[in-house]
C-alpha positions in Angstrom: 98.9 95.7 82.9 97.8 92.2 84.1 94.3 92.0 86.0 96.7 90.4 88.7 99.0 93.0 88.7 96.7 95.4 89.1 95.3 93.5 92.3 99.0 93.4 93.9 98.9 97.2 93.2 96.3 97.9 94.9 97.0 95.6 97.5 100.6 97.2 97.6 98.2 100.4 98.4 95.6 99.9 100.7 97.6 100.2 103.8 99.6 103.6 102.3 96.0 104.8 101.7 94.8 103.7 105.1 97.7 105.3 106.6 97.3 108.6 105.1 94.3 109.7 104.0 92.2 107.9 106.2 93.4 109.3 109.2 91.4 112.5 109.6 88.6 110.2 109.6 89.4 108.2 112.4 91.2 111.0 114.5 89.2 110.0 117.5 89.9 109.6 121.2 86.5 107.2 121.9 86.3 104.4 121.5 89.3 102.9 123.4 90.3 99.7 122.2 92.7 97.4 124.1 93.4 100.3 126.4 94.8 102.3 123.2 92.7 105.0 122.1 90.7 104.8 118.5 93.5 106.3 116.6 96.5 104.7 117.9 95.0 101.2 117.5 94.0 101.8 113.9 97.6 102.8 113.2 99.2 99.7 115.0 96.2 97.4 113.4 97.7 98.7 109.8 101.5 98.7 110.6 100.5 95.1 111.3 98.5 94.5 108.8 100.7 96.0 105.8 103.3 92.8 106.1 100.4 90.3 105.5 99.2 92.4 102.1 102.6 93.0 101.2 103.0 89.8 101.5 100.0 88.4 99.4 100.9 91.0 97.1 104.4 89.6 96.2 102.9 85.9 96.2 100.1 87.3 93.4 103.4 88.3 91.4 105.1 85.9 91.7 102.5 83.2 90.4 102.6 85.3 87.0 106.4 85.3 86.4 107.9 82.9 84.9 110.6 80.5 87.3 114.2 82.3 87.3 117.3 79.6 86.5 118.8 81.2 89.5 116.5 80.8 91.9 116.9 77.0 92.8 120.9 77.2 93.1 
């Protein structure tokens, strides 16, 4: 695997991670932030963060394929 790859991969798994496992860690009322409490803000700050690493993720793949004919028709 591609040292690029790898670094989509893991980009690809950050927010699952974040999402899952990390939640009995941050399972807190206090602090509030933006009126939401600790929890619910670190789970909307991820399910709007995952779009911008999935993103980056598929532009790191993309720079190591090669071009497909079909894409410019």
């Amino acid at each position: 695997m591609r040292k690029r790859s790898r670094l989509a991969l893991l980009l690809g798994a950050v927010p699952f991670l974040t999402l899952v496992f990390a939640l009995p860690f941050v399972n807190r009322v206090e602090p509030v932030i933006l009126g939401f409490p600790f929890i619910l803000f670190w789970i909307v700050a991820w399910v709007a963060l995952t779009p911008v690493l999935l993103f980056l993720a598929d532009r790191i793949e993309r720079r190591d394929r090669p071009p497909d004919d079909s894409e410019g028709q």
